[in-house]
N, CA, C and O atoms as a GROMACS GRO file, in nm:
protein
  548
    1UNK      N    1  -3.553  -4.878  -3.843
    1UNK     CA    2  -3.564  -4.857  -3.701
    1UNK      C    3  -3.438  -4.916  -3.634
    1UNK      O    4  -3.403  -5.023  -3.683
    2UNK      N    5  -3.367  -4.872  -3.541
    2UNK     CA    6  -3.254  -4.900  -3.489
    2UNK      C    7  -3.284  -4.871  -3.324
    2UNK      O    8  -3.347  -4.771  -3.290
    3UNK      N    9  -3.229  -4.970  -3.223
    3UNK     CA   10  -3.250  -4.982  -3.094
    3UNK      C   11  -3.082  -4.995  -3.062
    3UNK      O   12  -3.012  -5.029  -3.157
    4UNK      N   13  -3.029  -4.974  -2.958
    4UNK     CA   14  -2.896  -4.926  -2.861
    4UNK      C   15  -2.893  -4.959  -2.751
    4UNK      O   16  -2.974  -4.920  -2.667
    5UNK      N   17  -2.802  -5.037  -2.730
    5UNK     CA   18  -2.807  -5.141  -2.563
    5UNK      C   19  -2.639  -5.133  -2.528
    5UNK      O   20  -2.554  -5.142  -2.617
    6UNK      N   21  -2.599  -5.111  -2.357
    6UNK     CA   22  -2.503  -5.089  -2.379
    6UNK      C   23  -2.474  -5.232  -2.278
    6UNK      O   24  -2.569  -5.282  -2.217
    7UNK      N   25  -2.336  -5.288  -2.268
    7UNK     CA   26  -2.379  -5.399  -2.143
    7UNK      C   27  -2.196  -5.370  -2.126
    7UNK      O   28  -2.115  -5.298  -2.184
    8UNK      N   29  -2.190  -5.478  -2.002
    8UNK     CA   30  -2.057  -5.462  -1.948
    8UNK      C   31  -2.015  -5.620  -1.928
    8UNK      O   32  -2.101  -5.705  -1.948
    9UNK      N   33  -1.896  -5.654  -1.892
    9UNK     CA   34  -1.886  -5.802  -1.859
    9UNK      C   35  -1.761  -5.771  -1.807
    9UNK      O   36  -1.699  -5.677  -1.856
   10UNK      N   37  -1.715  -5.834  -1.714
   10UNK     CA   38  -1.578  -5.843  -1.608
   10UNK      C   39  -1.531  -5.973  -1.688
   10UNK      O   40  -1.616  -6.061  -1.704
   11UNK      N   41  -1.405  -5.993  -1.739
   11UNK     CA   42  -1.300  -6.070  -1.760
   11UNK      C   43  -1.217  -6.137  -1.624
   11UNK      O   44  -1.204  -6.075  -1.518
   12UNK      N   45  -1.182  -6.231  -1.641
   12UNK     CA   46  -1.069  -6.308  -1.560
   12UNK      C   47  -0.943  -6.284  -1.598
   12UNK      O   48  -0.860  -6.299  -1.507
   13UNK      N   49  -0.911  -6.259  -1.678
   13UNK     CA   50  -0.795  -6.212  -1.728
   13UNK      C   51  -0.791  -6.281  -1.906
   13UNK      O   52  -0.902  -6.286  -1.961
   14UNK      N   53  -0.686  -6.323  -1.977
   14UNK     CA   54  -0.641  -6.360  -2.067
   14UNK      C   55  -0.749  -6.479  -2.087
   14UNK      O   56  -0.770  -6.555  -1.992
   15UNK      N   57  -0.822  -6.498  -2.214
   15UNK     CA   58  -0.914  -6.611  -2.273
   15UNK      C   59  -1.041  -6.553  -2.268
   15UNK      O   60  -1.052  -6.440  -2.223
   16UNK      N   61  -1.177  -6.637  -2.325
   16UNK     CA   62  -1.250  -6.598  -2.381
   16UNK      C   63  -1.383  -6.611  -2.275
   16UNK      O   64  -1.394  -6.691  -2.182
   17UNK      N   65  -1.491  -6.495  -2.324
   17UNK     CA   66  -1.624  -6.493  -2.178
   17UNK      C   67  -1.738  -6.488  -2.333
   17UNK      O   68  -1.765  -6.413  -2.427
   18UNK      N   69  -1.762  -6.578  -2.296
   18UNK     CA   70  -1.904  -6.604  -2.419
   18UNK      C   71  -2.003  -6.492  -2.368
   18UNK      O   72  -2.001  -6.457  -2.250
   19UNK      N   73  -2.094  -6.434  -2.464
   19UNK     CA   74  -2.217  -6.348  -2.459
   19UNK      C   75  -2.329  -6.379  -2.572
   19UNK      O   76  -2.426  -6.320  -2.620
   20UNK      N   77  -2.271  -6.491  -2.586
   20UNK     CA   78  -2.405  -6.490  -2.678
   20UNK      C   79  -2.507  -6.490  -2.575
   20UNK      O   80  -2.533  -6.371  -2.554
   21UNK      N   81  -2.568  -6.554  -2.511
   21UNK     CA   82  -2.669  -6.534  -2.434
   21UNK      C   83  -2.722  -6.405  -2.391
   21UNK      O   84  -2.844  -6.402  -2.377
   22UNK      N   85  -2.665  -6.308  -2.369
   22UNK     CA   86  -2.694  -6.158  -2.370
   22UNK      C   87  -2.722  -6.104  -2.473
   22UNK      O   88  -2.808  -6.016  -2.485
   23UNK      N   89  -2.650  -6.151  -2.565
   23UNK     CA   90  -2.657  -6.065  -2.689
   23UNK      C   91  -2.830  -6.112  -2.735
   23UNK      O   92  -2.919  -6.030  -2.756
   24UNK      N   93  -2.845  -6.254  -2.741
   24UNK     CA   94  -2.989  -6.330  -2.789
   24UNK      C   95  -3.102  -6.249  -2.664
   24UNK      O   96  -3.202  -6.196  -2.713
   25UNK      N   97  -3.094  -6.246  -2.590
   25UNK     CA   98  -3.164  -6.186  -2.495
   25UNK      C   99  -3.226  -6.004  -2.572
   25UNK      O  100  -3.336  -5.957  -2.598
   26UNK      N  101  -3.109  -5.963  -2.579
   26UNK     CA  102  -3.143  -5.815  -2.663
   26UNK      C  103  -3.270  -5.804  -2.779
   26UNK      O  104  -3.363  -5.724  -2.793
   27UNK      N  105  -3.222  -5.942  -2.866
   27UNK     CA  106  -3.232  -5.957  -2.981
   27UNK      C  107  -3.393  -6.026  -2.956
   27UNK      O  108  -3.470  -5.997  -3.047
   28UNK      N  109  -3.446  -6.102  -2.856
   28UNK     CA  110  -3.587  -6.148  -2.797
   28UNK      C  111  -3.642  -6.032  -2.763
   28UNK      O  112  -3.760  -6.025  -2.797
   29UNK      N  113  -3.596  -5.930  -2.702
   29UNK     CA  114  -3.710  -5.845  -2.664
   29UNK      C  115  -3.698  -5.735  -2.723
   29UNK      O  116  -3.739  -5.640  -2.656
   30UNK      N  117  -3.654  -5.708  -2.833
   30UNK     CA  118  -3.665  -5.617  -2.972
   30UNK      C  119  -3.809  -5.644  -3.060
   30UNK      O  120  -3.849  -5.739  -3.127
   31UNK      N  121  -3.857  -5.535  -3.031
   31UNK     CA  122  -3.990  -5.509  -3.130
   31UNK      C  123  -3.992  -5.574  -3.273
   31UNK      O  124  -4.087  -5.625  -3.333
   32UNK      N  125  -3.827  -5.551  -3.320
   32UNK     CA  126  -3.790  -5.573  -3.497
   32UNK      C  127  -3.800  -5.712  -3.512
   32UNK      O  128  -3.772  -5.800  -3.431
   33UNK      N  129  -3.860  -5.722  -3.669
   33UNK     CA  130  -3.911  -5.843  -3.654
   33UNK      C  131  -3.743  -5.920  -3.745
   33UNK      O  132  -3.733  -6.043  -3.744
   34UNK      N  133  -3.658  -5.854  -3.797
   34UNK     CA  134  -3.548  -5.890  -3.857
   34UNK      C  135  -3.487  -5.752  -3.878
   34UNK      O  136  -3.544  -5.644  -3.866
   35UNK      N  137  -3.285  -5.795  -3.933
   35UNK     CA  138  -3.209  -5.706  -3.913
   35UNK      C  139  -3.086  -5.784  -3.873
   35UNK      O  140  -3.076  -5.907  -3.884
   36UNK      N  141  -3.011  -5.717  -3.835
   36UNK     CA  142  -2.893  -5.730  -3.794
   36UNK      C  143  -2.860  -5.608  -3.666
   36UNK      O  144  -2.877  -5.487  -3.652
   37UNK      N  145  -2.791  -5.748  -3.571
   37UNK     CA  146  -2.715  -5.684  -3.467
   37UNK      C  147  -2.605  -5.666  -3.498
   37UNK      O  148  -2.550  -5.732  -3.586
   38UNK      N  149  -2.554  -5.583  -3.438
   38UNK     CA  150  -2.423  -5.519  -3.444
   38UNK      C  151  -2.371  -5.504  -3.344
   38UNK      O  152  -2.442  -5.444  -3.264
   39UNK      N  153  -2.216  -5.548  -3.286
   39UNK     CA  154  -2.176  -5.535  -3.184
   39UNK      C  155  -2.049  -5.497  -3.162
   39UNK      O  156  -1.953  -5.524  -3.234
   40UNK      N  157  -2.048  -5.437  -3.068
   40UNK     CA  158  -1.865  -5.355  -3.082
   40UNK      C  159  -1.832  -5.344  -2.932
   40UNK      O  160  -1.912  -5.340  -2.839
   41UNK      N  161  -1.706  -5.341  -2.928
   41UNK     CA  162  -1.623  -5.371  -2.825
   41UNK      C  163  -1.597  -5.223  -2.830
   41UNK      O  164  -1.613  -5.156  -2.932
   42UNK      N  165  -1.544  -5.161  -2.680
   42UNK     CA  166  -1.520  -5.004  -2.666
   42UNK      C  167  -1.379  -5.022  -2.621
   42UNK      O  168  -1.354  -4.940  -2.532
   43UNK      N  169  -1.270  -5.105  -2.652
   43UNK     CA  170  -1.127  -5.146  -2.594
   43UNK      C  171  -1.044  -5.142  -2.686
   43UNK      O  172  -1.108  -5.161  -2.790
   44UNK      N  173  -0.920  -5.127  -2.715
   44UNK     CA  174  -0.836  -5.202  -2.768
   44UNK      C  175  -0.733  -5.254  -2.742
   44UNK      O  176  -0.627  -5.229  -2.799
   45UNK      N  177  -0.754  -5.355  -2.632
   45UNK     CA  178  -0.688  -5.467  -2.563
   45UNK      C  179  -0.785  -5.580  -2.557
   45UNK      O  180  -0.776  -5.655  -2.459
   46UNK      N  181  -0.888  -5.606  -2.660
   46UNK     CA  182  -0.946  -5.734  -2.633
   46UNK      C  183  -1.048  -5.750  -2.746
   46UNK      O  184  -1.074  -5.652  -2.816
   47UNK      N  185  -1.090  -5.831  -2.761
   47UNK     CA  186  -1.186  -5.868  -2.890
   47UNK      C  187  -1.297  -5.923  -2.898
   47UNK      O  188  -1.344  -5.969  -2.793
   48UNK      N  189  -1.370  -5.935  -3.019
   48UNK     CA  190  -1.482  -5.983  -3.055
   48UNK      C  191  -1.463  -6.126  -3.128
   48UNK      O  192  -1.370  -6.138  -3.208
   49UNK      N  193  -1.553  -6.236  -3.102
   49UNK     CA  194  -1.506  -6.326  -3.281
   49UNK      C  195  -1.635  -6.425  -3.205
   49UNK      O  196  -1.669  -6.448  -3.089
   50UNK      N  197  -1.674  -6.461  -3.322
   50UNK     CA  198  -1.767  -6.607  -3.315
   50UNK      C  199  -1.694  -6.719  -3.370
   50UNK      O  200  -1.629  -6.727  -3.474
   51UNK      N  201  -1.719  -6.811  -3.270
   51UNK     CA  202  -1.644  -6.943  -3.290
   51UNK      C  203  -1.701  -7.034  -3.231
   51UNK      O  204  -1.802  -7.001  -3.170
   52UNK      N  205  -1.663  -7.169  -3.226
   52UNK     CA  206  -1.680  -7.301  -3.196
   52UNK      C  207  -1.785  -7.269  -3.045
   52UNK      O  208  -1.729  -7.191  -2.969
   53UNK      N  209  -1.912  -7.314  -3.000
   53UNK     CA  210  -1.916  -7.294  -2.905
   53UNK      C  211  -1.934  -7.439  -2.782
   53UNK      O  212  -1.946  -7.436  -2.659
   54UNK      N  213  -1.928  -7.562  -2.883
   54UNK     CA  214  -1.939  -7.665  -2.805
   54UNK      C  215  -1.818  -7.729  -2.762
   54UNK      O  216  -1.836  -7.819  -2.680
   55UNK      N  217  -1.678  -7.701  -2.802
   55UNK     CA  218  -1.582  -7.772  -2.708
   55UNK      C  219  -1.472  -7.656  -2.708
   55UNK      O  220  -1.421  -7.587  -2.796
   56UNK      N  221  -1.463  -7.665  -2.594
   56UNK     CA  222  -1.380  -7.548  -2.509
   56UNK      C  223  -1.234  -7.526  -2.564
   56UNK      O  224  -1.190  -7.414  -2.590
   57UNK      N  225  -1.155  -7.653  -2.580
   57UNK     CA  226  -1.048  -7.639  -2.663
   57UNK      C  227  -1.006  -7.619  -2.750
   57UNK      O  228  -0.894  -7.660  -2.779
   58UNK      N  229  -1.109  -7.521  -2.858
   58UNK     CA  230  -1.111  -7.464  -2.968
   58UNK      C  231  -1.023  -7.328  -2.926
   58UNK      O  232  -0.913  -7.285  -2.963
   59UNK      N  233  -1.122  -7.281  -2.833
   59UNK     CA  234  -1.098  -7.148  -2.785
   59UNK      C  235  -0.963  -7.178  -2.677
   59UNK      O  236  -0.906  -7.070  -2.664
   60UNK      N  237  -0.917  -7.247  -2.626
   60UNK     CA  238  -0.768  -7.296  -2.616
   60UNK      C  239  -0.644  -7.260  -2.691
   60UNK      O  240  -0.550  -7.182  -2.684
   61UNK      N  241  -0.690  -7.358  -2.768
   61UNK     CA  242  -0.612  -7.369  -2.908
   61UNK      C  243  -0.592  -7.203  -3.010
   61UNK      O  244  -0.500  -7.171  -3.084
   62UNK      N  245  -0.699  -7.139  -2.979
   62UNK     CA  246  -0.677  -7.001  -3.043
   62UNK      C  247  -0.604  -6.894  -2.949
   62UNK      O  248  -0.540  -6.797  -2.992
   63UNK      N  249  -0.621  -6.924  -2.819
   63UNK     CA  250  -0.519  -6.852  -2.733
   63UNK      C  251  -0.358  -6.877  -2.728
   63UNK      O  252  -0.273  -6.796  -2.693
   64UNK      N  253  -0.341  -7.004  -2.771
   64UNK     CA  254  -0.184  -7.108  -2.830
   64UNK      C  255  -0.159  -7.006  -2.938
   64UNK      O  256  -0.055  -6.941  -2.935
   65UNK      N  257  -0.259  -6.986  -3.046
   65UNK     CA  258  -0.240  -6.929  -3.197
   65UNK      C  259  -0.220  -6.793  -3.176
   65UNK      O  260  -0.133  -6.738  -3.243
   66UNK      N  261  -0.306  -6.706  -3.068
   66UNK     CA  262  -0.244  -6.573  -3.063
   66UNK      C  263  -0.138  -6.531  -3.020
   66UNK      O  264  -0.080  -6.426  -3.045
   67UNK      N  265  -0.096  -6.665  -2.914
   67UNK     CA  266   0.020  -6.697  -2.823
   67UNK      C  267   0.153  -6.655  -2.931
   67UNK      O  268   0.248  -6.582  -2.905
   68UNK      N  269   0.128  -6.717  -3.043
   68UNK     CA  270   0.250  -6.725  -3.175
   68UNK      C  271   0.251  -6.588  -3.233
   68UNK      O  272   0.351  -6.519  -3.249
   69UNK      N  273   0.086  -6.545  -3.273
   69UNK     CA  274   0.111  -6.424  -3.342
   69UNK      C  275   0.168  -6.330  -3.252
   69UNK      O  276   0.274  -6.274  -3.278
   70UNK      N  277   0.121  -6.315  -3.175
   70UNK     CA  278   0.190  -6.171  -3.074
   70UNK      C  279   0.197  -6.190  -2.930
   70UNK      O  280   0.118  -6.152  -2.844
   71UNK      N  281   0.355  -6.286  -2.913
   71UNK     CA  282   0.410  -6.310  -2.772
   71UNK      C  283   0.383  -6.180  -2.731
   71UNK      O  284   0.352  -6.072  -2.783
   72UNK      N  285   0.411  -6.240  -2.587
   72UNK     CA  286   0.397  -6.134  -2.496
   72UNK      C  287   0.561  -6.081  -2.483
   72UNK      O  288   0.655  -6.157  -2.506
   73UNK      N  289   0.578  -5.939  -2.444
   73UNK     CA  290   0.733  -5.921  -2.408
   73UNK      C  291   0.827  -5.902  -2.510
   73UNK      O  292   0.945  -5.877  -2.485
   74UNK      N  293   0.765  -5.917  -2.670
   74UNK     CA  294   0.889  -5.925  -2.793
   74UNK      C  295   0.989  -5.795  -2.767
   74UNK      O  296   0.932  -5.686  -2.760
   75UNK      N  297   1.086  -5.796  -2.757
   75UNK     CA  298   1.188  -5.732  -2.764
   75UNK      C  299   1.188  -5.592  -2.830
   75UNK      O  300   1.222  -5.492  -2.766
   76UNK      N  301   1.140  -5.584  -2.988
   76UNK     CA  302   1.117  -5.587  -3.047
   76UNK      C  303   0.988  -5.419  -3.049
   76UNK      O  304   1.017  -5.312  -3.102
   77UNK      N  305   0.866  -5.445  -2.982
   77UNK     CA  306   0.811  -5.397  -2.905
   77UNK      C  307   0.845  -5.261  -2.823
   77UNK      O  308   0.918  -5.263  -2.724
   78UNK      N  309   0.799  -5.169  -2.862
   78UNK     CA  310   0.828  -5.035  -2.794
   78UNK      C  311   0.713  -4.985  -2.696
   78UNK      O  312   0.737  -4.915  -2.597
   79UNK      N  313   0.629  -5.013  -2.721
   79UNK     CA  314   0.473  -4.990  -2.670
   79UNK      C  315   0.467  -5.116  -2.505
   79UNK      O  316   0.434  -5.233  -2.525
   80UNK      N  317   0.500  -5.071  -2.364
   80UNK     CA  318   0.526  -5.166  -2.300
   80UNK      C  319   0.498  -5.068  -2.163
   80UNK      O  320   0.547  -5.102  -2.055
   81UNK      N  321   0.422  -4.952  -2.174
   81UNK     CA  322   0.423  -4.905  -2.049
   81UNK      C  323   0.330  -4.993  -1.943
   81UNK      O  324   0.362  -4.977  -1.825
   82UNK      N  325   0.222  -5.083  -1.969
   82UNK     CA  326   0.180  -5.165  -1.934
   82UNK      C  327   0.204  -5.258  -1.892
   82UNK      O  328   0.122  -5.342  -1.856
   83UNK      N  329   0.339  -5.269  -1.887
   83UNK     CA  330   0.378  -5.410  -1.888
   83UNK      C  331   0.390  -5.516  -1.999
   83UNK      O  332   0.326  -5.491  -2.101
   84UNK      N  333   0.479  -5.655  -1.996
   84UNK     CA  334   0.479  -5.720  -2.096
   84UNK      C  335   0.402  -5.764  -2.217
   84UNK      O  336   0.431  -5.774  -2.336
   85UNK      N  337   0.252  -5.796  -2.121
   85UNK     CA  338   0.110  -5.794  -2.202
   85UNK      C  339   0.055  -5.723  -2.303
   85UNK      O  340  -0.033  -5.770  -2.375
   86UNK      N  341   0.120  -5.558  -2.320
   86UNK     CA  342   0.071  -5.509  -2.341
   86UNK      C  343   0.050  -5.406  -2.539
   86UNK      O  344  -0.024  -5.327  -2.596
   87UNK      N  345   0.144  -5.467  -2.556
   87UNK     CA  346   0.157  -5.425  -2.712
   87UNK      C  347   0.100  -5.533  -2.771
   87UNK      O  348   0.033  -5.513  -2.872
   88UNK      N  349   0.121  -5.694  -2.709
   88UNK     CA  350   0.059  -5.818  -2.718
   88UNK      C  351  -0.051  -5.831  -2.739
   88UNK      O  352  -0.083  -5.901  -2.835
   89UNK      N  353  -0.161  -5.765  -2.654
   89UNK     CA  354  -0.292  -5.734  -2.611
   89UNK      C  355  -0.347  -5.609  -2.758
   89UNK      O  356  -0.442  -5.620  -2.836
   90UNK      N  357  -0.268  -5.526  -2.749
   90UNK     CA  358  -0.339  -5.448  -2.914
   90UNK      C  359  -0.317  -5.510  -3.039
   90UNK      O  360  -0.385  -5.499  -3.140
   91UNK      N  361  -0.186  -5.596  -3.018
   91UNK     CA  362  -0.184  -5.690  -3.173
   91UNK      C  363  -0.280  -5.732  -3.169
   91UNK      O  364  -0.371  -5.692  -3.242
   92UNK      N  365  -0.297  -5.850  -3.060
   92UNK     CA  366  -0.444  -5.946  -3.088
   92UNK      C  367  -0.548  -5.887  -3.123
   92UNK      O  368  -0.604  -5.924  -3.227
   93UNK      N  369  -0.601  -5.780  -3.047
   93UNK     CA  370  -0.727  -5.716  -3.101
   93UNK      C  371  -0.718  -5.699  -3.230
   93UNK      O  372  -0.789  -5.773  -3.298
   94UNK      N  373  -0.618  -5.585  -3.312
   94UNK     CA  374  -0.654  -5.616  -3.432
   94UNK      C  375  -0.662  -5.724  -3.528
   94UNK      O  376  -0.728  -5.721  -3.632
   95UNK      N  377  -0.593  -5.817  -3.486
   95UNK     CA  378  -0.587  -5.956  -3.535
   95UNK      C  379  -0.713  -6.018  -3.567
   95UNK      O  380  -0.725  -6.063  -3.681
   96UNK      N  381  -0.845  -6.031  -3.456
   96UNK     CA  382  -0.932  -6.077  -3.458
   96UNK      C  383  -1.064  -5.928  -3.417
   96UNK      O  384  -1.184  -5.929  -3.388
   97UNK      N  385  -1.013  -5.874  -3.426
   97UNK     CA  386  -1.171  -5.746  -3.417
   97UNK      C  387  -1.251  -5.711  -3.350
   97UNK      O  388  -1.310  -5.792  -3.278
   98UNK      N  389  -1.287  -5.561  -3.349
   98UNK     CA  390  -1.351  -5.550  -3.230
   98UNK      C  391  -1.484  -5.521  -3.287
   98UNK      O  392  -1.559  -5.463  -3.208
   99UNK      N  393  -1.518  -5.539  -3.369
   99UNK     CA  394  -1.667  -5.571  -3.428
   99UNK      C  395  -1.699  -5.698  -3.490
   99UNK      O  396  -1.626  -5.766  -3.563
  100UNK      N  397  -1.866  -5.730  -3.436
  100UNK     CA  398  -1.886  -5.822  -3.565
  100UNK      C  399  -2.068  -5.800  -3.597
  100UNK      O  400  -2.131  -5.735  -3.515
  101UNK      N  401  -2.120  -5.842  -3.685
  101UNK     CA  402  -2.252  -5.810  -3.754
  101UNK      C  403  -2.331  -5.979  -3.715
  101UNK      O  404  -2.261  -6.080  -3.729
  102UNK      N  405  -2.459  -5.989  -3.675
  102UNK     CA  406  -2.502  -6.085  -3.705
  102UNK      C  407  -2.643  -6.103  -3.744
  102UNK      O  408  -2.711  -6.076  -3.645
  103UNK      N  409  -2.704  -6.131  -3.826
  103UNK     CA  410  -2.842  -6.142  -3.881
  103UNK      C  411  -2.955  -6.213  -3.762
  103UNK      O  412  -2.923  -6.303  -3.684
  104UNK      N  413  -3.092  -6.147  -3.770
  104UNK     CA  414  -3.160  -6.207  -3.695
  104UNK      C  415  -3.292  -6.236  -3.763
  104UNK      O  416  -3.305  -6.190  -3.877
  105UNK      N  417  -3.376  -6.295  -3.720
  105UNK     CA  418  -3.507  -6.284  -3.773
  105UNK      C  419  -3.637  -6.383  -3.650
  105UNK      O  420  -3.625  -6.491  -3.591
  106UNK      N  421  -3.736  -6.293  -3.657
  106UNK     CA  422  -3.826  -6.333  -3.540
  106UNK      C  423  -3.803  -6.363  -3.419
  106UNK      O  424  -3.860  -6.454  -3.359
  107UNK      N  425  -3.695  -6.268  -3.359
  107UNK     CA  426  -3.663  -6.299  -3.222
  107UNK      C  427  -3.545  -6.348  -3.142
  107UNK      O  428  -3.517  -6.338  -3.023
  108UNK      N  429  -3.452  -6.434  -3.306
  108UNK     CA  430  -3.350  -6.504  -3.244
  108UNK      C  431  -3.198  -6.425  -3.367
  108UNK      O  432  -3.200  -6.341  -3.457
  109UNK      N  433  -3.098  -6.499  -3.311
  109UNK     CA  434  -2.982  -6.450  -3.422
  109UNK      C  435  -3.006  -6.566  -3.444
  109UNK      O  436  -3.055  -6.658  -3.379
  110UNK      N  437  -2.940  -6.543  -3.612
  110UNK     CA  438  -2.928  -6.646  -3.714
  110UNK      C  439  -2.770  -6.750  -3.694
  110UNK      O  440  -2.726  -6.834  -3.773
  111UNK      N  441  -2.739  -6.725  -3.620
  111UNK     CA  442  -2.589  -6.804  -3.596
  111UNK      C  443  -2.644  -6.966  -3.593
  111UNK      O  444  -2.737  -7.031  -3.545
  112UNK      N  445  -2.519  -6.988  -3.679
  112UNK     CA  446  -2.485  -7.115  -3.724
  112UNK      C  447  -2.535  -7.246  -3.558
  112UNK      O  448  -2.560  -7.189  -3.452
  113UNK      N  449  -2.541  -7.368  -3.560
  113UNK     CA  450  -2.574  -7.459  -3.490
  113UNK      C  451  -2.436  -7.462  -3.338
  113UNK      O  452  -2.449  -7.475  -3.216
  114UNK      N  453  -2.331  -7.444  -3.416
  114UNK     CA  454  -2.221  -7.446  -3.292
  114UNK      C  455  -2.145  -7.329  -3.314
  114UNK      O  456  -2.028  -7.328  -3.350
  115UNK      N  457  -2.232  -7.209  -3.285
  115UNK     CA  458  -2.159  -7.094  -3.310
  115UNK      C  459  -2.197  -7.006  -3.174
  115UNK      O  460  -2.314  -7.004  -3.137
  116UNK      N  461  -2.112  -6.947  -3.114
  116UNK     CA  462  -2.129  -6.837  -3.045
  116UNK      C  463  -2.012  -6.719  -3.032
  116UNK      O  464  -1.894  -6.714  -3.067
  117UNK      N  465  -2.091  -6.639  -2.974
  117UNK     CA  466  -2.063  -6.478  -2.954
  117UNK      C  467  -1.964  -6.485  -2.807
  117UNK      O  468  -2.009  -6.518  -2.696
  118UNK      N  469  -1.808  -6.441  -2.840
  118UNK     CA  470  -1.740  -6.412  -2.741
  118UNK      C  471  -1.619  -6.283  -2.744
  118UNK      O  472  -1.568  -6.222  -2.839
  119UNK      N  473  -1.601  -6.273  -2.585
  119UNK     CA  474  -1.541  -6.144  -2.576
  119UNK      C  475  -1.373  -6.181  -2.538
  119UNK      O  476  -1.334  -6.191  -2.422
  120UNK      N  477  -1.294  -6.196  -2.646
  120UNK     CA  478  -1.131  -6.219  -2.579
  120UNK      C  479  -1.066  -6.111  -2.532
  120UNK      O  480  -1.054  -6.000  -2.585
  121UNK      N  481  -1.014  -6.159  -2.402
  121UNK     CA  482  -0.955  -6.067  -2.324
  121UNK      C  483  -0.833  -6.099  -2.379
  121UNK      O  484  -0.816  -6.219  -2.400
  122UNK      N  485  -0.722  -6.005  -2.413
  122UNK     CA  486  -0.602  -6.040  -2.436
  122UNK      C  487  -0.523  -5.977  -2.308
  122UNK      O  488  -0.401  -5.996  -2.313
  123UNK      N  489  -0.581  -5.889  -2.170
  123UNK     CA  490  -0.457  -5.908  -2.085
  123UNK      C  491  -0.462  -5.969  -2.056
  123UNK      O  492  -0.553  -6.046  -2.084
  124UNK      N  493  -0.361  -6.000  -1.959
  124UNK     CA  494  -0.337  -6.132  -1.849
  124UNK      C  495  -0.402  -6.086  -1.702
  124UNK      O  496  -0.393  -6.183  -1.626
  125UNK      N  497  -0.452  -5.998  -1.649
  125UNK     CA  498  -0.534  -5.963  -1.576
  125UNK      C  499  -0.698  -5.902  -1.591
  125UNK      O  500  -0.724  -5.810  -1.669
  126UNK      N  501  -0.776  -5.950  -1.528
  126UNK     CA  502  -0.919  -5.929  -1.607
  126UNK      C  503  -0.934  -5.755  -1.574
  126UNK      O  504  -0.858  -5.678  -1.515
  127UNK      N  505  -1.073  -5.733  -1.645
  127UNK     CA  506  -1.101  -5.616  -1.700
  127UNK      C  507  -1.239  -5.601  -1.677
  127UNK      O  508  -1.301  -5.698  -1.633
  128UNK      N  509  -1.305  -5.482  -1.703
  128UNK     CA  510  -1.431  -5.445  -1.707
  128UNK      C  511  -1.435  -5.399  -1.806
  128UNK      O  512  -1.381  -5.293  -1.836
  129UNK      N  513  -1.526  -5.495  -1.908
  129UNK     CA  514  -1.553  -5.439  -2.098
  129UNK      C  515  -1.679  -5.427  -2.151
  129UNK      O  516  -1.774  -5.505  -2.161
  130UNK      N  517  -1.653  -5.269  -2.194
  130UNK     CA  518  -1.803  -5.251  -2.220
  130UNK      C  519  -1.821  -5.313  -2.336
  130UNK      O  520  -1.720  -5.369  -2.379
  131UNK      N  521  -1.949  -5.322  -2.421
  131UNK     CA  522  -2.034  -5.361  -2.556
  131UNK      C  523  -2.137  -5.258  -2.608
  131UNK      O  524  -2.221  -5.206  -2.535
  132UNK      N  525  -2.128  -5.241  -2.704
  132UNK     CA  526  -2.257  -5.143  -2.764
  132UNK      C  527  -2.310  -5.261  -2.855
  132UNK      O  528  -2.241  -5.307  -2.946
  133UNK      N  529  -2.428  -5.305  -2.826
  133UNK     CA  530  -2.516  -5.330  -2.930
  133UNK      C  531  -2.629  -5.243  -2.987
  133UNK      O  532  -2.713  -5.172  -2.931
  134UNK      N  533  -2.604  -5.272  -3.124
  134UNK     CA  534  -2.670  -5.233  -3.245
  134UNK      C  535  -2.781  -5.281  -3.300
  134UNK      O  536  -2.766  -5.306  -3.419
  135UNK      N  537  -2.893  -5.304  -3.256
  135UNK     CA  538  -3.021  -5.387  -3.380
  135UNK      C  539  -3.078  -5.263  -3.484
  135UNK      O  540  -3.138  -5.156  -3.476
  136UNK      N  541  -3.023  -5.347  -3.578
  136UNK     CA  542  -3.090  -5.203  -3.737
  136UNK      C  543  -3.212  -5.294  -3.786
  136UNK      O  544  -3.173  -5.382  -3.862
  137UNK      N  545  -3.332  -5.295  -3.765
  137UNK     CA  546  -3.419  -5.321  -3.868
  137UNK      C  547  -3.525  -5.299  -3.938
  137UNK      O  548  -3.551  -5.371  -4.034
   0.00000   0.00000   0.00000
């Protein structure tokens, strides 16, 4: 049995907008008693990833790290009708993904104790990003 939820979230621009709470919400009022959600991003200027969710400067520190993998503006770079951000913004996505899978059972996801579900914006101006969730069970 498989259920389909679509949701949206407005970005601030560049850094990360947690959803786990939406996503757990889906996953409570699903009939299935276990399974896996599935969730996908409909962009490719921004991402998916579960990470650290109790101190903020994790998710800092990984905006520093994408900062390295794919400056903004590289020279280098042909893809720029967007502006500087913007070849920057599709590296990262593939870098870190626009899907991820997470197990549930009786109501809740199975994620780890300091783990949550977030959406990285890689422009530097915010966005309106959709989500398709997936519950297969």
């Amino acid at each position: 049995m498989t259920e389909q939820h679509h949701l949206a979230f407005g970005t601030r621009g560049r850094g990360s907008t947690e959803i786990t709470a939406d996503i757990a919400a889906l996953v409570a009022r699903s009939a299935l008693k276990a399974g896996i959600v599935h969730v996908f991003v409909r962009h490719t200027s921004c991402s998916l990833a579960i990470t650290e969710n109790a101190d903020p400067t994790v998710r800092r520190d990984l905006e520093t790290l994408m900062q390295r993998w794919a400056p903004d503006g590289d020279p280098a770079y042909r893809h720029d009708l967007e502006g500087d951000d913007d070849m920057a913004a599709h590296a990262r996505s593939l870098l870190t993904g626009t899907a991820l899978s997470v197990p549930f059972a009786d109501g809740r996801m199975l994620l780890g104790t300091w783990q949550g579900i977030y959406v990285f914006e890689h422009r530097t101006h915010g966005h309106r990003r959709e989500i398709v969730v997936t519950l297969l069970g």
